[in-house]
Backbone as a printed PyTorch tensor [residue, N CA C, xyz], in Angstrom:
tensor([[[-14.0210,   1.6700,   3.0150],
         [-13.9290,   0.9630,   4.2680],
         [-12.6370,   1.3890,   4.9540]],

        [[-12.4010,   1.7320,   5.9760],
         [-11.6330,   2.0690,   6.9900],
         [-11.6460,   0.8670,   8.0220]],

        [[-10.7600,   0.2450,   8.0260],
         [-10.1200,  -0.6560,   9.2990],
         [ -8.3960,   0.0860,   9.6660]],

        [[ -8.0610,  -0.4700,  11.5750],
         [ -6.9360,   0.1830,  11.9110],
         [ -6.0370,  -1.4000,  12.0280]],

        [[ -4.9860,  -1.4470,  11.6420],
         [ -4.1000,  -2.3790,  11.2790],
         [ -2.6310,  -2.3630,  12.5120]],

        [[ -2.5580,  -2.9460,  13.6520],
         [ -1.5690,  -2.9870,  14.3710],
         [ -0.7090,  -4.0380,  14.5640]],

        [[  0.5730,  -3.6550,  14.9250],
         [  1.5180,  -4.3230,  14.2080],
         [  2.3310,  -4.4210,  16.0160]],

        [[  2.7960,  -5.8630,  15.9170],
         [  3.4540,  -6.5640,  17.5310],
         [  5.1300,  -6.7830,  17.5210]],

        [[  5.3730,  -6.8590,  18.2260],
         [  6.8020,  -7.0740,  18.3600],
         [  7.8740,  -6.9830,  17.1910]],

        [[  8.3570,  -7.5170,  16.6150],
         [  9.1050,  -8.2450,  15.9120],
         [  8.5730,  -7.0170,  14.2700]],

        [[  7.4260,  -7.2450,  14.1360],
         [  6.8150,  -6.8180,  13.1440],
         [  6.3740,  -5.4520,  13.2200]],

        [[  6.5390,  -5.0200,  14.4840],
         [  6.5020,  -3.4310,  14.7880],
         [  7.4100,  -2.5880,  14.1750]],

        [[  8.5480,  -3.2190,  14.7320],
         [  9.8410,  -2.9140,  14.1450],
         [ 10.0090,  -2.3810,  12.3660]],

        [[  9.8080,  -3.8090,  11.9820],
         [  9.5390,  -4.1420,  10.3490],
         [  9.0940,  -2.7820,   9.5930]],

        [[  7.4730,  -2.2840,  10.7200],
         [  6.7860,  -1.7520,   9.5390],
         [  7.0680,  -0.1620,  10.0830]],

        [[  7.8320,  -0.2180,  10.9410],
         [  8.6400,   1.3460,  11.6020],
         [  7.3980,   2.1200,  12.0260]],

        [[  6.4530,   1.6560,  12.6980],
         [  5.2520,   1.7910,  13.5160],
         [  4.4820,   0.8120,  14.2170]],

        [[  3.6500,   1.3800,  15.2500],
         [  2.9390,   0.3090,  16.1140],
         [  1.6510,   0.2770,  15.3100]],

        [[  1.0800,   0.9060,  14.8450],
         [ -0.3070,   1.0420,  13.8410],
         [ -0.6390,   1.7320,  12.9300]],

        [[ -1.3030,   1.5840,  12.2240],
         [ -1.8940,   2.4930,  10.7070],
         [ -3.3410,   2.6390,  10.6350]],

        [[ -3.7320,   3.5230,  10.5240],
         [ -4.9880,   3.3400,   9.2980],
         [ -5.0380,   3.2310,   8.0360]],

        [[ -5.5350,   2.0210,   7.4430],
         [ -6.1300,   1.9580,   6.5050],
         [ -7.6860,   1.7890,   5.6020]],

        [[ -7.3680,   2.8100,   4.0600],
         [ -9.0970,   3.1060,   3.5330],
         [ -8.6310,   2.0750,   2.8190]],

        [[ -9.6200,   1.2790,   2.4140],
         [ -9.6670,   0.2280,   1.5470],
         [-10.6870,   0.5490,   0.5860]],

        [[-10.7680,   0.4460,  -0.7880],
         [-12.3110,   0.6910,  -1.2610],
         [-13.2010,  -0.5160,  -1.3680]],

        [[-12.5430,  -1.2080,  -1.3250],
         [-13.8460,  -2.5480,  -1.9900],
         [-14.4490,  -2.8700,  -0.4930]],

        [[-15.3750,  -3.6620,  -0.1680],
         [-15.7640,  -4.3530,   1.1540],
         [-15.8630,  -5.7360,   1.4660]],

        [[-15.0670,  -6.6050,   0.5370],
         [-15.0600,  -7.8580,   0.5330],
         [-13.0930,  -8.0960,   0.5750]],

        [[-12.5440,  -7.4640,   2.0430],
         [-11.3800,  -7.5190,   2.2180],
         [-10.3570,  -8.9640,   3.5990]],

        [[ -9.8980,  -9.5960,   3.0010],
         [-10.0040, -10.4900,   3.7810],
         [ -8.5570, -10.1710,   4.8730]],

        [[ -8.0870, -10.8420,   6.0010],
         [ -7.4960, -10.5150,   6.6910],
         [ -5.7210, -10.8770,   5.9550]],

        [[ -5.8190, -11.7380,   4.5850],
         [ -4.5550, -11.8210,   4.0270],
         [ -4.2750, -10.7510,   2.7710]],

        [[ -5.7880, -10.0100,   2.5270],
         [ -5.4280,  -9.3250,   1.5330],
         [ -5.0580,  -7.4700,   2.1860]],

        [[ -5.1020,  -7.8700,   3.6290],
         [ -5.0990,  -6.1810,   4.4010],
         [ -3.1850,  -6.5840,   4.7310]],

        [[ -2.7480,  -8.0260,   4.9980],
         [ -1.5030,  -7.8150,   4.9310],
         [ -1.2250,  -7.6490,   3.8670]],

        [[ -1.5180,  -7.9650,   2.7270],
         [ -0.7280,  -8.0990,   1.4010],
         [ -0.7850,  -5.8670,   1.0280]],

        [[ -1.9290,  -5.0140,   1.2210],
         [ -1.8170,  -3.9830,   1.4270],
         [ -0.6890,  -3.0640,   1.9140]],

        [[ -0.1500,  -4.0960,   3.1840],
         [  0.3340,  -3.6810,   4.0930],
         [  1.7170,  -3.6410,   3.7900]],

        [[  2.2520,  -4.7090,   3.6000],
         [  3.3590,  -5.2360,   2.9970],
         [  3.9640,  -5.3590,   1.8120]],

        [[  3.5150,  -4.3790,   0.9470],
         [  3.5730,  -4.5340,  -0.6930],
         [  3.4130,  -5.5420,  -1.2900]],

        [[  2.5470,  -6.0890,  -0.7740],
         [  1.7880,  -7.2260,  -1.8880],
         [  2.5590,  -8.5310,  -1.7850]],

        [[  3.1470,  -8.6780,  -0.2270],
         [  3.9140, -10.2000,  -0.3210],
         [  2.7880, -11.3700,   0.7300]],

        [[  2.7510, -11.8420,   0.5690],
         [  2.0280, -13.4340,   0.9460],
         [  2.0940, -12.8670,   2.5200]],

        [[  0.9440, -13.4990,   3.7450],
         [  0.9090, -13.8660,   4.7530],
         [  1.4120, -14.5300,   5.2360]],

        [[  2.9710, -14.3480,   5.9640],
         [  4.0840, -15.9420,   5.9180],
         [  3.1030, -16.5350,   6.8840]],

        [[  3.3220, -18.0530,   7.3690],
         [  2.3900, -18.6120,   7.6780],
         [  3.1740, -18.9440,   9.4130]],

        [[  4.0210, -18.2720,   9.2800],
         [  4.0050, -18.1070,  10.8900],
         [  3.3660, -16.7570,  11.7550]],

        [[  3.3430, -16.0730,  10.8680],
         [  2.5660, -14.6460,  11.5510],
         [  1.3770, -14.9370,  11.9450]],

        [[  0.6090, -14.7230,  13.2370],
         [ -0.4590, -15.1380,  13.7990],
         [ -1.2900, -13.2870,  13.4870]],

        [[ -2.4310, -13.5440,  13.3230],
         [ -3.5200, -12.4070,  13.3710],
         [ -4.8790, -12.4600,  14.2640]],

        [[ -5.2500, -11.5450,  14.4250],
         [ -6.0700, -11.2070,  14.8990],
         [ -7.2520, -10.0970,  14.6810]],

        [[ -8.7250, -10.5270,  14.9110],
         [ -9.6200,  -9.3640,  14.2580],
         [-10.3760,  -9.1600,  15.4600]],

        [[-10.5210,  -7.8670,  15.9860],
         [-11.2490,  -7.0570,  17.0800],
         [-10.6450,  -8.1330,  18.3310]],

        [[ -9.1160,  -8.3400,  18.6590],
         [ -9.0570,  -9.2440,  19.2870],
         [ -9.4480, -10.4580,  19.6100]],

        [[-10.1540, -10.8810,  18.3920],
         [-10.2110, -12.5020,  18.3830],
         [ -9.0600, -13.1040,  17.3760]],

        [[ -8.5890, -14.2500,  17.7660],
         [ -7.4800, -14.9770,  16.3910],
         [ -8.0680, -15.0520,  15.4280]],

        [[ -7.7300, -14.8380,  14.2750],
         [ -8.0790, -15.1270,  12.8730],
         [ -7.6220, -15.7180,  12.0670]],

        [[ -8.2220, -16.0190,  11.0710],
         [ -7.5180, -16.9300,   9.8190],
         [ -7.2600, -16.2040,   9.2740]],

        [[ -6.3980, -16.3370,   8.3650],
         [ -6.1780, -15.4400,   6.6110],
         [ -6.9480, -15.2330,   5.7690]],

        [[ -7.8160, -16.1850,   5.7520],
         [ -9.6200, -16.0280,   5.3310],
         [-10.6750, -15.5520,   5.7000]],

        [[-10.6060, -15.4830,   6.8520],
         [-11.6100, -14.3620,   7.6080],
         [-11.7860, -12.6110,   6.9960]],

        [[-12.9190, -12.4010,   6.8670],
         [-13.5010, -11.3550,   6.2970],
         [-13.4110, -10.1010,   7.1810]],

        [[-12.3070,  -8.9200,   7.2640],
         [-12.7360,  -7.7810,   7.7600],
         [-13.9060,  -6.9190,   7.2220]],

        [[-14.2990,  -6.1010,   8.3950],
         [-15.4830,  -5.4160,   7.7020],
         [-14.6480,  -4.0810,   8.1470]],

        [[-15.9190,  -2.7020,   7.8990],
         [-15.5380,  -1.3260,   8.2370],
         [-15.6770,  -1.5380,   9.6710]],

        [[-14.5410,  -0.2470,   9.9480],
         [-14.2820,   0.1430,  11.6190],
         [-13.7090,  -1.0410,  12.1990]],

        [[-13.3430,  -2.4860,  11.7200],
         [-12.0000,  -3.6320,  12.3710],
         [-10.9040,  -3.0650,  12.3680]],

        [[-10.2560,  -3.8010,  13.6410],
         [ -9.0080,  -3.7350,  14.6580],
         [ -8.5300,  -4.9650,  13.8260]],

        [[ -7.1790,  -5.2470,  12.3870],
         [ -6.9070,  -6.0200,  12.5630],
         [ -5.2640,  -5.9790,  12.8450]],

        [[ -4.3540,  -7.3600,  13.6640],
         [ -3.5160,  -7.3650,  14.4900],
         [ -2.7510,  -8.4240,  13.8040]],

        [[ -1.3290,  -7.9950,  13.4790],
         [ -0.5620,  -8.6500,  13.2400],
         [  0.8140,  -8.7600,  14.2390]],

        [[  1.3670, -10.3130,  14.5770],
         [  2.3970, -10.8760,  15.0770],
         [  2.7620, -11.9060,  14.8140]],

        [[  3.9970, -11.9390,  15.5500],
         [  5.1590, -13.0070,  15.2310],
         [  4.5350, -14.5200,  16.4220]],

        [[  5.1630, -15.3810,  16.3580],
         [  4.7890, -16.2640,  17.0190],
         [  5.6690, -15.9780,  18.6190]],

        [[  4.6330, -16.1650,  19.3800],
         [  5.4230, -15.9930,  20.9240],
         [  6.0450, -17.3760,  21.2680]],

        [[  7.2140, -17.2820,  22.1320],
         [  8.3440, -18.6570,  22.3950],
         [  7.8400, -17.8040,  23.6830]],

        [[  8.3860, -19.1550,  24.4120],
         [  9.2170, -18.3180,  26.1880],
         [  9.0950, -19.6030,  26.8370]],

        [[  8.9880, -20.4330,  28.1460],
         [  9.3470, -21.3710,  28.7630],
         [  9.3940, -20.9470,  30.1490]]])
């Protein structure tokens, strides 16, 4: 399975790119186990908001092959 993994502000920075591809082999990959991939295997902090094919997602939500999934920081502003 191939999904592309993009990365927002704050967390752009972090991962010293705006996006990746990643092959995954199994197909039962959920949207906390493509960060944990991502991040060497550390937890989904629970302020990072995600997103799959541009919809919000949970950490439980199921990517499939060929998903856009999107990681960021929480937006402030006023």
């Amino acid at each position: 399975m191939r999904i592309t993994v993009k990365f927002f502000a704050s967390l752009k920075e972090q991962f010293e790119k705006p996006e990746l591809e990643l092959e995954l082999d199994d197909n039962q990959f959920t949207v906390a186990d493509v960060w944990k991939q991502v991040s060497q295997h550390s937890e989904l902090p629970a302020n990072v908001l995600s997103a799959v094919n541009l919809e919000y997602a949970q950490a439980s939500d199921t990517v499939n092959d060929g998903d856009e999934v999107a990681f960021f920081p929480p937006v402030t502003g006023g």
